[in-house]
NUVO-518998 format. One record per residue (C-alpha): residue number from 0; residue in three letters; x, y, z. Coordinates in nm, 4 decimals. Layout:
// NUVO-518998
   resi   resn         c1         c2         c3
    NUM    ALA          X          Y          Z
...
END
This chain:
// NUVO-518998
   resi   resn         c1         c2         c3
      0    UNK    19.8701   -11.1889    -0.1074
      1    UNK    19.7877   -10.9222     0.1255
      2    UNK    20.0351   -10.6269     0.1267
      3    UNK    20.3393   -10.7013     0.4024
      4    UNK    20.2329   -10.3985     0.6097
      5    UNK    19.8366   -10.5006     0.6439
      6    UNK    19.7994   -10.6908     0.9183
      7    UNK    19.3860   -10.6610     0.8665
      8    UNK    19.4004   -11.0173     0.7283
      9    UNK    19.6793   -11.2065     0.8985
     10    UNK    19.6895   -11.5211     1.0785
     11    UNK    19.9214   -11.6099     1.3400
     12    UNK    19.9964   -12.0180     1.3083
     13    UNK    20.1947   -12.2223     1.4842
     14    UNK    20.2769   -12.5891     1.3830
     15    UNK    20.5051   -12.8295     1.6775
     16    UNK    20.6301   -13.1696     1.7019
     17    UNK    20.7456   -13.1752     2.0942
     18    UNK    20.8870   -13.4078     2.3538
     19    UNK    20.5528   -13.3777     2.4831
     20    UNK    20.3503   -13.6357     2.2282
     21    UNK    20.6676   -13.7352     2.0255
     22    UNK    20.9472   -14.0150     2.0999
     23    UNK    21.2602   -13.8973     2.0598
     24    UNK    21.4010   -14.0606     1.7650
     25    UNK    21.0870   -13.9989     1.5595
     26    UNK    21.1512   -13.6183     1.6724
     27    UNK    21.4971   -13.6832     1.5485
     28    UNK    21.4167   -13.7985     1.2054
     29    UNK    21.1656   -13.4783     1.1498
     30    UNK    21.4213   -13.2675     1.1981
     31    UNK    21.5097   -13.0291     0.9271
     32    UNK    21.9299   -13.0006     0.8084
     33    UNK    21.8703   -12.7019     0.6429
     34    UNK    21.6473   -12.4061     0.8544
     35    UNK    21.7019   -12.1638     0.5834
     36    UNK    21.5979   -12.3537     0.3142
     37    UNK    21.2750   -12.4638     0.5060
     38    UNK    21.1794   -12.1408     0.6319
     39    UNK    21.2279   -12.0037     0.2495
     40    UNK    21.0966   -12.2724     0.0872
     41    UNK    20.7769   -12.2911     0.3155
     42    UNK    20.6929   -11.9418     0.2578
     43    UNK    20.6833   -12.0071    -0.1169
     44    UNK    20.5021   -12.3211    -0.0800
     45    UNK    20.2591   -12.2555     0.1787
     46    UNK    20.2027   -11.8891     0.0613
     47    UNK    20.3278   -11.7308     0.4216
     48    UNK    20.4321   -11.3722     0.4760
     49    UNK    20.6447   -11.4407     0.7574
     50    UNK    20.8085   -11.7530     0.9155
     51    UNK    21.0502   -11.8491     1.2008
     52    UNK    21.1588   -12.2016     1.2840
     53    UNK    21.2277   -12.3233     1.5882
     54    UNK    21.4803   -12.6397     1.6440
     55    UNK    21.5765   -12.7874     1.9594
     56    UNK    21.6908   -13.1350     2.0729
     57    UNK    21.3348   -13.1247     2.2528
     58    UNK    21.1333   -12.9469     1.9296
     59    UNK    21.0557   -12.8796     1.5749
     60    UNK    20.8052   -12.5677     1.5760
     61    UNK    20.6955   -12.3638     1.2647
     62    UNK    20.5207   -12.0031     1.3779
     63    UNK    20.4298   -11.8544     1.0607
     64    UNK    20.1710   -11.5854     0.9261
     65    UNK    19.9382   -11.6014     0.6626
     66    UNK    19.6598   -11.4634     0.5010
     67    UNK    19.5423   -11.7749     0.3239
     68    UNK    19.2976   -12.0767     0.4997
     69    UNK    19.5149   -12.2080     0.7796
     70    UNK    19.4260   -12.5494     0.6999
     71    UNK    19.5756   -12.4971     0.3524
     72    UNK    19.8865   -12.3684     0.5087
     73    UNK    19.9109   -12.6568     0.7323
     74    UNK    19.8429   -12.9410     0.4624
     75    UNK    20.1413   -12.7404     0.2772
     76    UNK    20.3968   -12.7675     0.5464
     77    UNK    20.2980   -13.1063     0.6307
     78    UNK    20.3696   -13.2146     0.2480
     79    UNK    20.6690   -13.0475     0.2312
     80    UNK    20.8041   -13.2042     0.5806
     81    UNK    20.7470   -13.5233     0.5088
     82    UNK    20.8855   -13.5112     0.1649
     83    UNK    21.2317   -13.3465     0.3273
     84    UNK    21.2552   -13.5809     0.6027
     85    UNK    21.1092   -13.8738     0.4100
     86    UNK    20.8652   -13.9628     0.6905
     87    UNK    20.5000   -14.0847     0.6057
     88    UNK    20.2127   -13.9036     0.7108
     89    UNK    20.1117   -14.1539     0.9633
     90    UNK    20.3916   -14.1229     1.1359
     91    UNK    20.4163   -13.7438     1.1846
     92    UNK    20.0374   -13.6300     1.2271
     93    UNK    19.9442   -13.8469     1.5376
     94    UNK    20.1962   -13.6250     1.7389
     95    UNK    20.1779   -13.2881     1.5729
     96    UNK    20.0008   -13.0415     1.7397
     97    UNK    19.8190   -12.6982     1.6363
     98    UNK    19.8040   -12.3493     1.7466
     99    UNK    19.5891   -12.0288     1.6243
    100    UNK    19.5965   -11.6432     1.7264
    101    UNK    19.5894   -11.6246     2.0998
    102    UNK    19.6613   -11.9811     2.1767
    103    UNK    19.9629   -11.9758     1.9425
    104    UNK    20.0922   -11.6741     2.1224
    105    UNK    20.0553   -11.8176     2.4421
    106    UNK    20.2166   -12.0929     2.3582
    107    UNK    20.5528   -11.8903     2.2663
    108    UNK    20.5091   -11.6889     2.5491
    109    UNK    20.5078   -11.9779     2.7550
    110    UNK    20.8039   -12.1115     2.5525
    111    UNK    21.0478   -11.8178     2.6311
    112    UNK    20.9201   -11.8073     3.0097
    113    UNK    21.0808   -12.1761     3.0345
    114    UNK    20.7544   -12.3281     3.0998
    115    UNK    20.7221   -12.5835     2.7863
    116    UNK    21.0663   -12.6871     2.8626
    117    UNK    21.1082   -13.0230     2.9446
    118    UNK    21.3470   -12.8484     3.2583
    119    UNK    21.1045   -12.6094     3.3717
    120    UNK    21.2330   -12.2645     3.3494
    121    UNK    21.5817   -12.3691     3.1818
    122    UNK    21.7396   -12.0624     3.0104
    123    UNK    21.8912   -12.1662     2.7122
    124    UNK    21.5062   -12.1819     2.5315
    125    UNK    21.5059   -11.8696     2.5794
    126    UNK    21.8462   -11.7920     2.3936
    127    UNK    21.7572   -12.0535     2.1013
    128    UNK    21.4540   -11.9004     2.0086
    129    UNK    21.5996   -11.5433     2.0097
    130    UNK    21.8498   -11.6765     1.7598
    131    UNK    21.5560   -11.8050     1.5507
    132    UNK    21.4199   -11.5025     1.5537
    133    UNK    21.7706   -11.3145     1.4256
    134    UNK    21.7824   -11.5626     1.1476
    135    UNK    21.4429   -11.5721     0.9960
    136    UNK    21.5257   -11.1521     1.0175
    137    UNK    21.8521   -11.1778     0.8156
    138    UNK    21.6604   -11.4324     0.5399
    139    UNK    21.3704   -11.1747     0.5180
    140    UNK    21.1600   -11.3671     0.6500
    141    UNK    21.0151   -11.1185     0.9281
    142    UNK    20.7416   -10.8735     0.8830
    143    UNK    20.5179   -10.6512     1.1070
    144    UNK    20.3592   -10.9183     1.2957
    145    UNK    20.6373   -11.1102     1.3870
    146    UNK    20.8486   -10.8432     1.4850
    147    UNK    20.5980   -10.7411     1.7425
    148    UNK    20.5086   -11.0685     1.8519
    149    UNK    20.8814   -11.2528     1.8611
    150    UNK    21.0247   -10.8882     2.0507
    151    UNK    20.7436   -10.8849     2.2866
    152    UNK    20.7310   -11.2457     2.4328
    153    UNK    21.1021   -11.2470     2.4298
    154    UNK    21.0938   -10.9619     2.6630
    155    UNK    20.8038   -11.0634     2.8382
    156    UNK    20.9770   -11.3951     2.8966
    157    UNK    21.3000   -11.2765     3.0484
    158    UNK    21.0991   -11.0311     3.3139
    159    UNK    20.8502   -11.3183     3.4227
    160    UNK    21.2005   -11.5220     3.4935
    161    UNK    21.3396   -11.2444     3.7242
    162    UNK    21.0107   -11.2294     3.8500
    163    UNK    20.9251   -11.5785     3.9643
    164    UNK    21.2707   -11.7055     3.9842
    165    UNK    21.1582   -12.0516     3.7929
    166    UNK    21.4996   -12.0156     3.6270
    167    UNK    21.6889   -12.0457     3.9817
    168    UNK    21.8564   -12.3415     4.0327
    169    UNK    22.1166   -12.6055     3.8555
    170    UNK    21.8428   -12.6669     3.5711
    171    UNK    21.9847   -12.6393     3.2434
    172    UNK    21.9794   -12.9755     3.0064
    173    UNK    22.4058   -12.9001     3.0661
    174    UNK    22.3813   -12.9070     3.4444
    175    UNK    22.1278   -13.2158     3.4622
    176    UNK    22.3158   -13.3950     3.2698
    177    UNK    22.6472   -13.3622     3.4903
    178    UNK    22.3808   -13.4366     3.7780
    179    UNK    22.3030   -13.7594     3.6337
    180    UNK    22.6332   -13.8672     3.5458
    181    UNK    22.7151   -13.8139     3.8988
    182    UNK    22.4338   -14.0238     4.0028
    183    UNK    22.5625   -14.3230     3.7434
    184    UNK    22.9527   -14.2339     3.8165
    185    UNK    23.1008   -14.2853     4.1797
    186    UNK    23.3661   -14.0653     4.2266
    187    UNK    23.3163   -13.9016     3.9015
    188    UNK    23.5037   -13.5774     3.9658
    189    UNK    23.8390   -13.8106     3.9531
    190    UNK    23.7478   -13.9385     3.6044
    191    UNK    23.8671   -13.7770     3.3071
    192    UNK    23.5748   -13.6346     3.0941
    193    UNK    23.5456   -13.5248     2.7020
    194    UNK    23.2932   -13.2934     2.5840
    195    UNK    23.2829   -13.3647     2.2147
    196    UNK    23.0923   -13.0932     2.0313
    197    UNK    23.1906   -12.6680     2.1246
    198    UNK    22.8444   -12.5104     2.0277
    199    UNK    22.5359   -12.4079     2.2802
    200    UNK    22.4767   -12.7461     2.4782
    201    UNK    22.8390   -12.8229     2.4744
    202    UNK    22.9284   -12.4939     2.6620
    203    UNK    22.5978   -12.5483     2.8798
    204    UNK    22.7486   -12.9027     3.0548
    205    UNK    23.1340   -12.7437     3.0368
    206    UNK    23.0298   -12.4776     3.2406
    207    UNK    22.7791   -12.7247     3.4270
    208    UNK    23.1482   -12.9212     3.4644
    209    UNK    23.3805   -12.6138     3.5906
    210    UNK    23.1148   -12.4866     3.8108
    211    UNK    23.2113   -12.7908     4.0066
    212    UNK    23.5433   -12.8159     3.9920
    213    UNK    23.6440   -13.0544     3.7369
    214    UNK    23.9659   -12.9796     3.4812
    215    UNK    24.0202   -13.3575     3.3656
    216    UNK    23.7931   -13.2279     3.0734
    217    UNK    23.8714   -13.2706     2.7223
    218    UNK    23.7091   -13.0533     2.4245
    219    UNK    23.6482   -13.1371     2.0803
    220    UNK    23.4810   -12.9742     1.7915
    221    UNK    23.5090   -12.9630     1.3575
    222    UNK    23.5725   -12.6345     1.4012
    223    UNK    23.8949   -12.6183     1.6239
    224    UNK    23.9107   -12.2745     1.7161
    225    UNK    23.5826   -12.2905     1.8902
    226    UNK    23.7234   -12.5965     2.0618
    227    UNK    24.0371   -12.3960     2.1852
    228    UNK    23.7962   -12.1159     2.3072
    229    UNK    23.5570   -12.3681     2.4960
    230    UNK    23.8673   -12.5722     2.7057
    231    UNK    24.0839   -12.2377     2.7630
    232    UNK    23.7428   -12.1353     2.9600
    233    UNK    23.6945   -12.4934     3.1361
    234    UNK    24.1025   -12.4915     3.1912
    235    UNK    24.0568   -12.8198     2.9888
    236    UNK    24.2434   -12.9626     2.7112
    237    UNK    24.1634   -12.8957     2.3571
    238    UNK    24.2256   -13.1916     2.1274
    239    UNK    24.1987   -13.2729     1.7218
    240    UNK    23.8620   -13.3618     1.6067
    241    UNK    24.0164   -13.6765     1.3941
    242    UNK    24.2027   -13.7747     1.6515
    243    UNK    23.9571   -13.8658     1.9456
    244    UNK    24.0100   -14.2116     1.8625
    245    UNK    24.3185   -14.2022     2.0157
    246    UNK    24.1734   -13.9722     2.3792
    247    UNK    23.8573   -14.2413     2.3957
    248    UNK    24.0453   -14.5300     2.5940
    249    UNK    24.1586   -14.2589     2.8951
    250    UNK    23.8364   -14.1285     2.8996
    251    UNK    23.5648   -14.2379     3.1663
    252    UNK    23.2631   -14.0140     3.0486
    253    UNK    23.1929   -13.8611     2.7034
    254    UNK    22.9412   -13.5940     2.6310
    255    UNK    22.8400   -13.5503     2.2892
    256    UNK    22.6769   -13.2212     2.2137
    257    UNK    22.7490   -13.2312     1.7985
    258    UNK    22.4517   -13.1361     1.5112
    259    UNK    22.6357   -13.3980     1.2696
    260    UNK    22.3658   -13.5395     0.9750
    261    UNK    22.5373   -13.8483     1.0739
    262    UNK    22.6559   -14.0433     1.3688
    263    UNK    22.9737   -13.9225     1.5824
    264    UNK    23.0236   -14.2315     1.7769
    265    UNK    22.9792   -14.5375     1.5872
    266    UNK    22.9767   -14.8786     1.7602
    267    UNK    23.2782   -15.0627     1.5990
    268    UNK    23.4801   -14.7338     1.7193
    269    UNK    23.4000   -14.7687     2.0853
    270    UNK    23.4543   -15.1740     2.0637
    271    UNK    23.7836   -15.0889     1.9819
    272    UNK    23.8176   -14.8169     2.2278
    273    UNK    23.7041   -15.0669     2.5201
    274    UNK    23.9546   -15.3558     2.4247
    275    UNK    24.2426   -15.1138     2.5134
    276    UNK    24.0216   -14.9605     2.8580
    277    UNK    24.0556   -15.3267     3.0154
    278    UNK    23.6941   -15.3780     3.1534
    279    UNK    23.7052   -15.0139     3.2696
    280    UNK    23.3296   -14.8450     3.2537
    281    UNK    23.2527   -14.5597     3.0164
    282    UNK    22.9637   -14.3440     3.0077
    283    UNK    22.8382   -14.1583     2.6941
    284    UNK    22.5376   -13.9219     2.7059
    285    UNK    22.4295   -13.8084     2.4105
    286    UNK    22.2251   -13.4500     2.4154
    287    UNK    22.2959   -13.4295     2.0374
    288    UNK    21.9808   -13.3444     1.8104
    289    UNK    21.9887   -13.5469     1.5886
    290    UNK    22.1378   -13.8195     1.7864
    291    UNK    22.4878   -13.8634     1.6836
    292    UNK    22.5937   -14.2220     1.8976
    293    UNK    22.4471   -14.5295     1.7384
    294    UNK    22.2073   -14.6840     1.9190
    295    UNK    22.4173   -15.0409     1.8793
    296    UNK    22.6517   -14.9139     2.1301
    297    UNK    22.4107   -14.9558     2.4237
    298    UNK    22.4800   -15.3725     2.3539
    299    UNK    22.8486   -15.3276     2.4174
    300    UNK    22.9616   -15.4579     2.7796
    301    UNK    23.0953   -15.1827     3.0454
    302    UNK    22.9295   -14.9101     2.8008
    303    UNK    22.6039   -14.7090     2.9200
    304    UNK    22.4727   -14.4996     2.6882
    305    UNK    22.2356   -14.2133     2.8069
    306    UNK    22.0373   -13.9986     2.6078
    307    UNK    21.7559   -13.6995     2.6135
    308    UNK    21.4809   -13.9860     2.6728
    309    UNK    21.6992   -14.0363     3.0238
    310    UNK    21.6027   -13.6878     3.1192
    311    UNK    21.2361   -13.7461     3.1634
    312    UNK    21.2457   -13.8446     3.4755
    313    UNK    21.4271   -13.5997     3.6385
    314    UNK    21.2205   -13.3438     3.3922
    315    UNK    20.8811   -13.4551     3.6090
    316    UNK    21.0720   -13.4114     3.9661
    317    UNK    21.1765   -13.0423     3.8625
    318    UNK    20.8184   -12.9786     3.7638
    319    UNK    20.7046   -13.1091     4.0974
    320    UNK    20.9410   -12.8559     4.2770
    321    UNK    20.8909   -12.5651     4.0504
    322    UNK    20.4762   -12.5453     4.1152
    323    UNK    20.4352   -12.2649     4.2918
    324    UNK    20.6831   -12.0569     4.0920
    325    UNK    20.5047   -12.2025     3.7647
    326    UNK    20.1781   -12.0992     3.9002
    327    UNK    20.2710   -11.7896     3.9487
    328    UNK    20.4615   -11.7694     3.6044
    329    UNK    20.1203   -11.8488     3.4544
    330    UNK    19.9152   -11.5862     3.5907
    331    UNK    20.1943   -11.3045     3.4795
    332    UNK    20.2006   -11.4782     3.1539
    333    UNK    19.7865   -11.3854     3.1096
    334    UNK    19.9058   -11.0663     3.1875
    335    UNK    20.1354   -10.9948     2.9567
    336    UNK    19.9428   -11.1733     2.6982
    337    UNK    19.6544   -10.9004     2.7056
    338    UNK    19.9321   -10.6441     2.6740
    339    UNK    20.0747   -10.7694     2.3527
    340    UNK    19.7353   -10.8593     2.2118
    341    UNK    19.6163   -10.5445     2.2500
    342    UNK    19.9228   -10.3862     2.0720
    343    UNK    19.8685   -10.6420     1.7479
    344    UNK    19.5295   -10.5371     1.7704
    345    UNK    19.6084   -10.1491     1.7487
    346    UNK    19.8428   -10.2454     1.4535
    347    UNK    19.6203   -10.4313     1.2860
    348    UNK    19.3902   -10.1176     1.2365
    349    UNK    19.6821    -9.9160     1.1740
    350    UNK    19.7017    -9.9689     0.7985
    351    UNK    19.3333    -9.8900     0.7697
    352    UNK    19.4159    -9.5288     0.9289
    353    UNK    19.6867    -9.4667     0.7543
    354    UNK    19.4107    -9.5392     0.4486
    355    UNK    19.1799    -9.3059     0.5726
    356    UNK    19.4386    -9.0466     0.5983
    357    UNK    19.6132    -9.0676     0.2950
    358    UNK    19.2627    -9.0793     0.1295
    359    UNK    19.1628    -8.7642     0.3440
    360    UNK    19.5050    -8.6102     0.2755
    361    UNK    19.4699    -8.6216    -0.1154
    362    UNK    19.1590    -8.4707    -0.1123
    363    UNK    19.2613    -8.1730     0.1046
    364    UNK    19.5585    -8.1343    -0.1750
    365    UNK    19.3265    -8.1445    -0.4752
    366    UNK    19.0490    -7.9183    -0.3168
    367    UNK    19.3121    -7.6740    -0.2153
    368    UNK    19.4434    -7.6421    -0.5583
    369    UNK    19.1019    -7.5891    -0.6986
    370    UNK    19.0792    -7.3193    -0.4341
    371    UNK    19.4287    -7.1584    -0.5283
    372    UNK    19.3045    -7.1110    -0.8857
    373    UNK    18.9422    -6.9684    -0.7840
    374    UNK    19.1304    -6.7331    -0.5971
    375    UNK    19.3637    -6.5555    -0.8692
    376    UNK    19.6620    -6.4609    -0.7827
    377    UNK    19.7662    -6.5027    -0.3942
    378    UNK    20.0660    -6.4533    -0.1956
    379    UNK    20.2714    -6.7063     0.0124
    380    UNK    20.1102    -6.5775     0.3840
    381    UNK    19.7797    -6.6341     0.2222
    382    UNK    19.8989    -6.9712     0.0806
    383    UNK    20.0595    -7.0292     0.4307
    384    UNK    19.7297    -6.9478     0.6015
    385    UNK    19.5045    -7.2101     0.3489
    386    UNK    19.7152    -7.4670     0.3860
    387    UNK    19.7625    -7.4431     0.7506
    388    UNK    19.3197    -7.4049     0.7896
    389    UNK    19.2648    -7.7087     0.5443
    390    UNK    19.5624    -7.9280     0.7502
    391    UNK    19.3473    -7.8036     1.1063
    392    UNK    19.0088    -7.8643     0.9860
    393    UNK    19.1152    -8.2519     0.8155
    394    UNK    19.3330    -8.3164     1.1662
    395    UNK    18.9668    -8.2128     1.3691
    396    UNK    18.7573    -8.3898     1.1548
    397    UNK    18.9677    -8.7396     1.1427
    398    UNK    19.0554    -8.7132     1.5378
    399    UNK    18.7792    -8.8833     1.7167
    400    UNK    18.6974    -9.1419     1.4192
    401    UNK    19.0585    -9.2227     1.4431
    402    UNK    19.0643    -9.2720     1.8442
    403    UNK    18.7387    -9.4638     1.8258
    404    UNK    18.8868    -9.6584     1.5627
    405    UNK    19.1930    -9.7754     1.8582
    406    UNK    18.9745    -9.8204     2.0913
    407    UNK    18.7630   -10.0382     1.8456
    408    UNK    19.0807   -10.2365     1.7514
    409    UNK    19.1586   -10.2980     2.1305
    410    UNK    18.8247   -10.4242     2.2046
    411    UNK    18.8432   -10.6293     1.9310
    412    UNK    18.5857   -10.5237     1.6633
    413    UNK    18.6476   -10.6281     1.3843
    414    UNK    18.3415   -10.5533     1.1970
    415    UNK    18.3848   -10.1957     1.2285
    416    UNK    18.6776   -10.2264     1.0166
    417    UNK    18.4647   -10.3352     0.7512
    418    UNK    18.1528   -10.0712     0.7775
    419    UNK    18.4630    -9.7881     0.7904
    420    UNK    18.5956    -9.9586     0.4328
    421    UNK    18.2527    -9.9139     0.3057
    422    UNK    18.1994    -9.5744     0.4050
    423    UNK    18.5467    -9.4160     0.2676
    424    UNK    18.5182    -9.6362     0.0026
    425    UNK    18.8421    -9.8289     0.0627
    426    UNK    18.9685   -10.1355    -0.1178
    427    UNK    18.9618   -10.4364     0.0560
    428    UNK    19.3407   -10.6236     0.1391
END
């Protein structure tokens, strides 16, 4: 494998199942429980230097660099996907999709802009795949490249928002969702509402919630403190995660916003639930990922069940108000994509430099030793004075080859890289 800090060589991949090309509950089942153990594992199998992965109710994305044949790489994340998720191939690789070098990191860049979200311009990508990014860093599974690349877009991301304003607007998946439910729900902000899940989406449609002035809103999570923390800032209710059984009959409309392996809501629970409600409607939307209400509980009478798929709709309407803003958003986007390519670029020559000038530098070292000895005895301000003339005349001689060699790198030539090996002699990565 090619050292960690020679980019020379490196390949930047990226590997996505979206909302795009792929139904929900297929996207569902290819989700990955563990990230940590994928990420890891991946590198190992698949021979990558660096990894992050990206999961969202709306995505599954691997962006990973290598030095190896990117379809090797791919056919070894595939194998190891499916085998995890115990999918076949031909359900997975109709809707997978593929990204190399520039398109891959326009396609990220476009991701933390808010312009592959399925609500154009929604913030909380932007959040998710910063955390990504901190996690793949504390498993060590961040080097050079992706450093540059995952900081950049990141930043790049949040200015084109403040720029364009596509972010304005009630357009988070938490705030649609409450639109919707007002839509389905007449007089919805006199129903009593639980939230059942504390983490990112759950606070999203809270705070969607409270912005509007609801407090009939009950909270729920495993993890109880974080439940306490969520409904103290809603001026809800917190209540016991085993006992929402007993809140589900006074409830009119339950979010579920929970990353359970396994269903939260389970259909003989909510038959029960609607034999004490008396006919009474109740409205679940389920923004979990995976989804956590079973499916059955569409088939019970006075129960609607909403999930991401319901979103769609409303997705394409936001697009069709967002156009100009998106345009715009696009053509910054180019912008700051030449910017950050031409910084990977300039790295990527970087550790042949540094070759050159540790090669140059060892020779000045040994030559000026030779010339100590020739010299006899010698005191320090002679010393001082060699050692300074050698250091000038190496600096003078490596300047210009070494700013021709940037400018090279930013225009892309790569095949001066490989005459300058040859002439210095250097070892190939």
């Amino acid at each position: 494998m090619t050292p960690i800090n020679d980019l020379s060589k490196s390949i930047f991949m990226n590997l996505r199942l979206t909302y795009k090309k792929t139904p929900v509950k297929l996207l569902s089942k290819l989700t990955l429980k563990n990230s940590r153990k994928a990420t890891l594992q991946c590198m190992k199998i698949a021979n990558l230097s660096e990894c992050v992965l990206l999961q969202t109710c709306n995505r599954v994305e691997f962006f990973a660099v290598t030095e190896e044949d990117p379809k090797i790489v791919r056919k070894a994340i595939i194998n190891y996907w499916l085998k995890e998720t115990q999918t076949s191939r031909r359900e997975l690789l109709p809707h997978l999709e593929e990204s190399l070098e520039d398109n891959a990191l326009r396609h990220l860049l476009w991701l933390t802009t808010g312009l592959e979200s399925m609500i154009v311009g929604e913030n909380q990508i932007l959040g998710q795949i910063r955390d990504s990014f901190n996690k793949s860093k504390s498993w060590g599974a961040i080097g050079p490249l992706l450093d540059i690349i995952f900081v950049k877009t990141i930043r790049a991301g949040g200015k084109i928002r403040t720029k364009t304003g596509i972010n304005k607007g009630n357009i988070s998946i938490g705030s649609t969702a409450v639109n919707l439910t007002e839509k389905k729900i007449a007089d919805v902000n006199k129903k009593k509402i639980m939230i059942l899940g504390a983490g990112e989406t759950g606070t999203l449609i809270g705070k969607a919630l409270a912005s509007r002035g609801y407090t009939a809103i009950y909270v729920a999570n495993r993890t109880h403190d974080r439940a306490k923390i969520l409904a103290r800032l809603l001026g809800g209710k917190v209540i016991q995660y085993n006992k929402i059984n007993k809140f589900i009959p006074q409830v009119d409309v339950i979010f579920v916003a929970t990353s359970a392996p396994h269903m939260t809501l389970k259909r003989k629970q909510i038959t029960t639930a609607m034999q004490q409600r008396r006919q009474k409607k109740l409205l679940i939307f389920d923004l979990s990922q995976p989804r956590n209400v079973e499916p059955e509980i569409s088939t019970i009478k006075h129960v609607n069940l909403l999930n991401i798929d319901t979103l769609q709709d409303i997705a394409k309407k936001n697009i069709q108000t967002k156009r100009k803003a998106m345009e715009t958003a696009k053509h910054i986007a180019e912008n700051e994509l030449e910017s950050i390519k031409i910084i990977i670029k300039r790295r990527r020559f970087e550790s042949l430099i540094s070759q050159i000038c540790g090669q140059t530098e060892e020779i000045r070292k040994t030559e000026l030793m030779k010339a100590f000895k020739l010299l006899g005895e010698t005191d320090k301000g002679q010393r001082q004075i060699l050692e300074k003339l050698t250091r000038v005349i190496v600096d003078k001689v490596l300047q210009k080859p070494v700013i021709n060699l940037r400018k090279a790198a930013e225009s892309g030539d790569t095949e001066i890289r490989e005459i300058i090996r040859m002439i210095f002699g250097l070892e190939k990565s």
